[in-house]
C-alpha positions in Angstrom: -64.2 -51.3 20.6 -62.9 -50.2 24.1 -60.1 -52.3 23.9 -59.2 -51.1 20.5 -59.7 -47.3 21.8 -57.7 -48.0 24.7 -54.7 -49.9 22.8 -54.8 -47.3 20.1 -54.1 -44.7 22.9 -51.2 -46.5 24.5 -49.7 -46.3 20.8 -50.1 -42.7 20.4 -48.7 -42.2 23.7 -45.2 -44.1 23.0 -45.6 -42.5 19.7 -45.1 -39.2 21.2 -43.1 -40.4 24.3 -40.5 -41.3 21.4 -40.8 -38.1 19.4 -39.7 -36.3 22.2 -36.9 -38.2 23.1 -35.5 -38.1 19.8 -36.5 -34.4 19.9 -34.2 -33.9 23.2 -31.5 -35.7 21.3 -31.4 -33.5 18.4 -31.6 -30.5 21.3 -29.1 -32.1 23.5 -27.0 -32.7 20.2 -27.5 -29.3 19.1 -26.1 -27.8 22.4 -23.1 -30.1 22.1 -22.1 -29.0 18.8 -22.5 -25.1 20.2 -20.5 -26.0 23.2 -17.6 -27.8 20.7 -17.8 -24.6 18.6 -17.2 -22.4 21.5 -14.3 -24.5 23.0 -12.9 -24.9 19.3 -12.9 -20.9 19.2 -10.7 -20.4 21.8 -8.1 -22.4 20.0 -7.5 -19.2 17.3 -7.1 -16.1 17.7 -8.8 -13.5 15.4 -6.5 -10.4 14.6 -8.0 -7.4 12.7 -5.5 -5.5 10.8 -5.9 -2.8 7.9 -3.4 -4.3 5.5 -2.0 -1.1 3.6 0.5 -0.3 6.2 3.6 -2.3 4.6 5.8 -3.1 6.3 4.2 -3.7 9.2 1.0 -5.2 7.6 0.3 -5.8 3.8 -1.0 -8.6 1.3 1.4 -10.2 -0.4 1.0 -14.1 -2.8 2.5 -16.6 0.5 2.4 -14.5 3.7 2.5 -15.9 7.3 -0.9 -16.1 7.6 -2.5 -16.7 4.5 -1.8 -14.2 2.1 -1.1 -11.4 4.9 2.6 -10.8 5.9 4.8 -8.1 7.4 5.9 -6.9 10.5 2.7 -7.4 13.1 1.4 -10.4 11.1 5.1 -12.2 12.2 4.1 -11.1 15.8 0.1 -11.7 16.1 1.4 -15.3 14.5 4.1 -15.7 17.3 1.9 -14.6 20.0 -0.9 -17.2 19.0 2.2 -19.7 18.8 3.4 -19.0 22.3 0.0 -19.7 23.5 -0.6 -22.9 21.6 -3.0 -21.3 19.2 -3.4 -20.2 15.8 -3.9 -16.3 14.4 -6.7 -15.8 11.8 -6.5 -12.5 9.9 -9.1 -10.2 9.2 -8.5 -7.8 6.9 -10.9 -4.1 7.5 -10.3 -0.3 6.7 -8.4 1.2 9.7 -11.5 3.1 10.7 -13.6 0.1 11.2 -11.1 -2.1 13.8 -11.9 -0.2 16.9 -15.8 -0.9 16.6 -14.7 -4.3 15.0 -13.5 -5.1 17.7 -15.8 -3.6 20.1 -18.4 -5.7 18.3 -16.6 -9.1 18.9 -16.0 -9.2 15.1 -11.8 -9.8 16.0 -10.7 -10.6 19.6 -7.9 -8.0 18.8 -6.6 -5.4 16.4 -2.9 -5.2 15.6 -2.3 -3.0 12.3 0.4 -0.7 13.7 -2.2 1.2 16.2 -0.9 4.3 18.3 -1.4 4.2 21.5 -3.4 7.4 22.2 -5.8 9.0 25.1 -8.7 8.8 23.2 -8.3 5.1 21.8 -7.7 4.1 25.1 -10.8 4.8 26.8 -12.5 2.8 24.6 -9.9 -0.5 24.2 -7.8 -2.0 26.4 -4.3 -2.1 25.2 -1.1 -4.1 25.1 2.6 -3.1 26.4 3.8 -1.1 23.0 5.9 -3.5 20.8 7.3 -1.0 18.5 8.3 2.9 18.6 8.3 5.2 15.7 8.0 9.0 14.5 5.5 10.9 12.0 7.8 11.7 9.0 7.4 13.6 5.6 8.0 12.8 2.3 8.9 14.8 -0.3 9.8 14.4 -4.1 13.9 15.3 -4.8 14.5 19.0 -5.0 11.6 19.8 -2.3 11.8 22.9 -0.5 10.2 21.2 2.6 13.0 21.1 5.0 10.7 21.0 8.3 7.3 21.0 9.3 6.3 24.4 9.0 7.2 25.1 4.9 4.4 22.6 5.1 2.2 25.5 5.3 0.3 26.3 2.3 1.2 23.2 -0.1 -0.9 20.4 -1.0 -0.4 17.8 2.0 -1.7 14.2 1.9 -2.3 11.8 4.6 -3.7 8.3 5.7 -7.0 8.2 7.0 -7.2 7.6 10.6 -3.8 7.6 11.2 -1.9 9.3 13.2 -0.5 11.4 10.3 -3.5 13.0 9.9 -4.0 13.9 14.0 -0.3 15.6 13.4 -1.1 17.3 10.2 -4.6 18.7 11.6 -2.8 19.8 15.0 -0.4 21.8 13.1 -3.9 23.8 11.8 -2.8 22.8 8.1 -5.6 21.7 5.5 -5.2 18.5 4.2 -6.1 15.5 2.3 -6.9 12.3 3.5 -6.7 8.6 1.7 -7.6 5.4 2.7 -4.5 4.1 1.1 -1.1 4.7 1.8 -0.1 3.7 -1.7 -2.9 5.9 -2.9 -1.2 9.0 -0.6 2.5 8.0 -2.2 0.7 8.2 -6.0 -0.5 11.3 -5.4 3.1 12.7 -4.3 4.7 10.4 -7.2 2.1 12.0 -9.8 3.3 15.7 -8.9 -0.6 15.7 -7.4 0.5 16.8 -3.8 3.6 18.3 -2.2 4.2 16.4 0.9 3.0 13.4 2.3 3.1 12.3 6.3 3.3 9.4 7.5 4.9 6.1 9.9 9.0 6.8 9.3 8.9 2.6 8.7 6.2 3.0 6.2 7.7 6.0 5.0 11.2 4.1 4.4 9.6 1.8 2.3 8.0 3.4 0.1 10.8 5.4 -0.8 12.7 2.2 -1.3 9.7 1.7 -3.6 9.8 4.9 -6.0 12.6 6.4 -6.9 12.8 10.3 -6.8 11.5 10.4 -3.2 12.9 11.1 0.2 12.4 11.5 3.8 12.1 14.8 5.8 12.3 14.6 9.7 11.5 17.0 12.2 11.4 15.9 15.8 10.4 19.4 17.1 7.3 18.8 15.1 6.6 15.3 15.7 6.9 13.1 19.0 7.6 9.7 19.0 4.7 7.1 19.3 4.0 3.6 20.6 2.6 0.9 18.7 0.6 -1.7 20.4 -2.1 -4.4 20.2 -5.7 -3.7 21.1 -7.8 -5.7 23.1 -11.7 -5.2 24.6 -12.2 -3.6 27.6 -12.2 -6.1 30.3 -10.5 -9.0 28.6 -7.7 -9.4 30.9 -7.6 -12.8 30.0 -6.3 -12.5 26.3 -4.3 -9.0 27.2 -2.3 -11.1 29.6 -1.5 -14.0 27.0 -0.5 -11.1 24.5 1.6 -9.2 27.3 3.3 -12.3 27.9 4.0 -13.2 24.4 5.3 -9.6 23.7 7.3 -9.5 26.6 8.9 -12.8 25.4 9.5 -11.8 21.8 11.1 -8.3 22.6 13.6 -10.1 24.9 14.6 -12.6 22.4 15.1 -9.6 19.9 12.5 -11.2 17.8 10.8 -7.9 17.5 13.8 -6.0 16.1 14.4 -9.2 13.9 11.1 -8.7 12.1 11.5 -4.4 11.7 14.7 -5.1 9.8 13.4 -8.2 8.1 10.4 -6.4 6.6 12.0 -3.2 6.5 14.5 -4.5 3.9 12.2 -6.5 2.0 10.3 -5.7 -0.6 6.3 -5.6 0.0 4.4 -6.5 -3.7 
């Protein structure tokens, strides 16, 4: 009975000396995996973008990533290029990017993002890739000729952009949409006067609708920067995306793409 007791120990103890080795495997395995994932990760990079900003970001049926195409998809796809990766899309209201990003949900944001004090205290960002000007536009026959006849009509804007900043420095009450097409059917409806907005953006969606046009003031509206944000920190990326930027400017690659998408019609 000893013997039995004893043997029947030395089997419970190789029982569980095995258990625990295949347990460390399956551990060991585990951690493997996560380690692969993590390597694998670094092979993409993840842009946000709010795509309602044609041309320079909108959703079209065969885009250059997926269905997303215009103007900063055909950069964030040649930056990942030029650094042997690929560029994911993800696409977010423009509100939602900075945290987004903040949050590790992207590992950057381009969605034609203005450089700005106040964004840059809590991003890191890119050298600018694209300059442009807050325009207005009107229906044919308008009597807004500059900024100020602005004052006391019905005046639409994009939601976080830097339209609205202007509109609200100016001290004049506004509306605010989510949408740029939703701003543009408001003024194409006779449900607004004015609506302002990105000159590119502006450009096409007068191309777009017939009856409207473009009103500029540069007294009233400075010139702005677009560039690509990063987190705070990540020197690592921002230099890989400098680089890239630096690259595609020079080639005129940049320029290449604003006329490209500029002329083309966004669905």
């Amino acid at each position: 009975m000893k013997k039995m007791t004893k043997m029947l120990s030395v089997i419970l103890t190789v029982a569980m000396m095995a258990a625990m080795l295949v347990a460390c495997g399956s551990s060991d395995g585990k951690k493997s995996d996560e380690k692969t994932e993590s390597t694998d990760s670094k092979d993409t990079i993840k842009f946000g973008t709010n795509a309602e900003f044609p041309p320079f970001e909108y959703v079209t049926q065969e885009g250059v990533i997926g269905e997303f195409d215009g103007i900063d998809i055909a950069i964030a796809k040649d930056i990942a290029e030029e650094n042997g990766m690929e560029a994911e899309v993800e696409n977010m209201e423009f509100d939602s990017l900075i945290v987004a990003l903040q949050n590790g949900q992207v590992d950057a944001v381009i969605a034609g993002m203005t450089v700005t004090d106040e964004r840059a205290e809590a991003v890191d960002f890119s050298t600018p890739y694209y300059t442009a000007t807050q325009v207005m536009v009107v229906k044919d026959g308008s009597d807004i000729t500059k900024a100020s006849d602005m004052e006391g009509k019905k005046i639409c804007v994009i939601q976080g952009y830097t339209g609205e900043t202007c509109v609200k420095d100016l001290g004049y009450d506004y509306e605010a949409f989510k949408k740029g097409t939703e701003a543009i059917m408001e003024l194409v409806n006779d449900k607004c006067d004015v609506v302002v907005i990105d000159s590119a953006t502006a450009q096409k969606y007068v191309a777009d609708n017939d009856g409207l046009k473009i009103v500029e003031d540069n007294d009233a509206f400075d010139s702005e920067e677009y560039a690509i944000a990063v987190q705070k920190g990540n020197t690592e990326l921002l230099d890989k995306i400098n680089t890239a930027i630096e690259k595609l400017i020079s080639d005129g690659k940049v320029s290449e793409y604003a006329a490209k998408y500029t002329d083309a019609d966004a669905e």
